[in-house]
Each structure stands twice: as structure tokens, then as C-alpha cells.
C-alpha positions as CSV (number, residue, x, y, z in Angstrom):
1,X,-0.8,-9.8,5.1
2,X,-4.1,-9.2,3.8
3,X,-5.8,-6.5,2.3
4,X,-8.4,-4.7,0.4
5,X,-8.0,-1.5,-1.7
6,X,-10.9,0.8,-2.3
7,X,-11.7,3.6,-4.6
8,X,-14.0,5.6,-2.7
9,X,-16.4,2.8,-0.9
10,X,-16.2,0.8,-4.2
11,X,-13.6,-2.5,-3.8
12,X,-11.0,-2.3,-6.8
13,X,-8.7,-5.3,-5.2
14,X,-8.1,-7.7,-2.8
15,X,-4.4,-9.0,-2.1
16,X,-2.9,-11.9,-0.7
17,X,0.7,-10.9,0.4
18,X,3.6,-13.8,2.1
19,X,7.0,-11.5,2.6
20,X,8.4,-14.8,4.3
21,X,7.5,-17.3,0.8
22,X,7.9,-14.1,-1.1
23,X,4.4,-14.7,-2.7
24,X,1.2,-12.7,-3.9
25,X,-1.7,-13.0,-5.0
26,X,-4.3,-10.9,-6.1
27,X,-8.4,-10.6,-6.6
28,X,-9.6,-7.6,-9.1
29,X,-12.8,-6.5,-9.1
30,X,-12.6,-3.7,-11.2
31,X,-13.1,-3.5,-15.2
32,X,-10.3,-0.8,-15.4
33,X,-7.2,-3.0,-14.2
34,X,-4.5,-0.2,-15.2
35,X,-6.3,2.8,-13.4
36,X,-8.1,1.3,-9.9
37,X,-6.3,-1.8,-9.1
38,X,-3.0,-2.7,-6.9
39,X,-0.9,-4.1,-9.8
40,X,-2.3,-2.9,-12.8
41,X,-1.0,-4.4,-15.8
42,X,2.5,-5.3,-13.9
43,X,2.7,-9.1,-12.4
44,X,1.6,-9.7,-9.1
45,X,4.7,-9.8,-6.7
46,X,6.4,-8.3,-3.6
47,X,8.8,-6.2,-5.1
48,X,5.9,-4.4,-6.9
49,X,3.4,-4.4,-4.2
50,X,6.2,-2.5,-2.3
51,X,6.2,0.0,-5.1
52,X,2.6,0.5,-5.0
53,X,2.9,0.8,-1.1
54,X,5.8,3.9,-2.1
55,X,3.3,4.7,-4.1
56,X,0.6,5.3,-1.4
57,X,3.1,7.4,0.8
58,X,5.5,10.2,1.4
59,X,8.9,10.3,-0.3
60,X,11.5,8.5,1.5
61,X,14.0,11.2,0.7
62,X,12.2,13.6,3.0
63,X,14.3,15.3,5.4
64,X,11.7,15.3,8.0
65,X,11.6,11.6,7.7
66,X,12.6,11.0,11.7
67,X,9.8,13.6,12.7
68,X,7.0,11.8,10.3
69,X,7.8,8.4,11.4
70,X,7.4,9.5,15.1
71,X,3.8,11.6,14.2
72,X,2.6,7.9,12.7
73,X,3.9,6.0,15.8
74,X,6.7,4.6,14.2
75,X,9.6,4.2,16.8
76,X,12.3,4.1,14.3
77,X,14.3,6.9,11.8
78,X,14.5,4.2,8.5
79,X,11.7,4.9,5.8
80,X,9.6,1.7,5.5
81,X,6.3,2.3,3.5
82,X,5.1,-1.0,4.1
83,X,5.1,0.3,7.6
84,X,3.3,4.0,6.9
85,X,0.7,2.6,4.9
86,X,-0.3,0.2,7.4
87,X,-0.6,3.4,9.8
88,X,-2.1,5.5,7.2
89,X,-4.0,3.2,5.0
90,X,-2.3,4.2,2.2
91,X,-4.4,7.4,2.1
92,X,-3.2,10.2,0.4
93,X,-4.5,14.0,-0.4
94,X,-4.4,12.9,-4.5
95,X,-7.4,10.8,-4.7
96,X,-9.9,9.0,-2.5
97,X,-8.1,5.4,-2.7
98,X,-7.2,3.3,0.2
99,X,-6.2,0.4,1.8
100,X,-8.8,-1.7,4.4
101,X,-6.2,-3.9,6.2
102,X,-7.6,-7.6,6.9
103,X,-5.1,-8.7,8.2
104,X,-1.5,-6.9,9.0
């Protein structure tokens, strides 16, 4: 998985992601790593980029959960966010940050 996150039009990051070697890397180009980046200050790795894709989407407790995942074309009732930001881009009605996908 590859992709870019954005603040705006201006890139902020560019990750590297292997679920299957459990490895990640990461490319910041922004002078404020601990406001527009994917990590922040936290170590590049899977369990936190899946945080930061939580992050990026609705609450998994939701009780509207089957009836969401069907609206994004998700066939299945299990909350996944790796999965809705990859629908979504990781857009959200806080800011104007998202997610250009390279390669899913």
C-alpha cells in the first residue's frame, strides 16, 4: 500500500505500508511533524498507521455500522478502517486532510 496524505493541496507525507512483512516507511515533507504528518512524533509502524486510519474515520462502535459499510460499498458488517479510508480517502468534516491512494 502506498499513499500520500495532503493538507489541503499541500503534501504533508508519503507512506510506504507491507501488512504481509509488517513494515512502514515513511517520507515527511512538512516542517510541523506533530500537527500535518501520518505519524507525528510516534514510530512509523502498522499498528499506528491503523490508528491514524481510525483516526481518519467513523467510530467503530457505531450502531449504524452495517448500514455505513453498505453506503461505502463495503459488502461486509465488521468495522475495518483500513477499508473506509481507502473508500473515503480518509476525508473527514474536521479539517481539509486526506489521503491520495498510489497504490491500494
Amino acid at each position: 500500500m502506498i499513499f500520500e496524505y495532503y493538507d489541503g493541496d499541500i503534501l504533508c507525507s508519503k507512506v510506504w505500508a507491507d501488512f504481509d512483512k509488517q513494515q512502514v516507511r515513511v517520507e515527511n515533507y512538512n516542517d510541523v511533524p506533530i500537527y500535518k504528518t501520518v505519524f507525528g512524533l510516534r514510530e512509523p509502524s502498522i499498528e499506528n498507521l491503523l490508528d491514524f486510519f481510525e483516526d481518519r474515520c467513523f467510530d467503530k462502535g457505531r450502531q449504524d455500522l452495517p448500514e455505513l459499510n453498505r453506503s461505502l460499498g463495503i459488502t461486509h458488517d465488521m468495522y475495518n478502517a483500513a477499508e473506509v479510508v481507502k473508500v473515503t480517502n480518509g476525508k473527514t468534516t474536521e479539517d481539509f486532510q486526506w489521503i491520495k491512494w498510489i497504490e491500494k
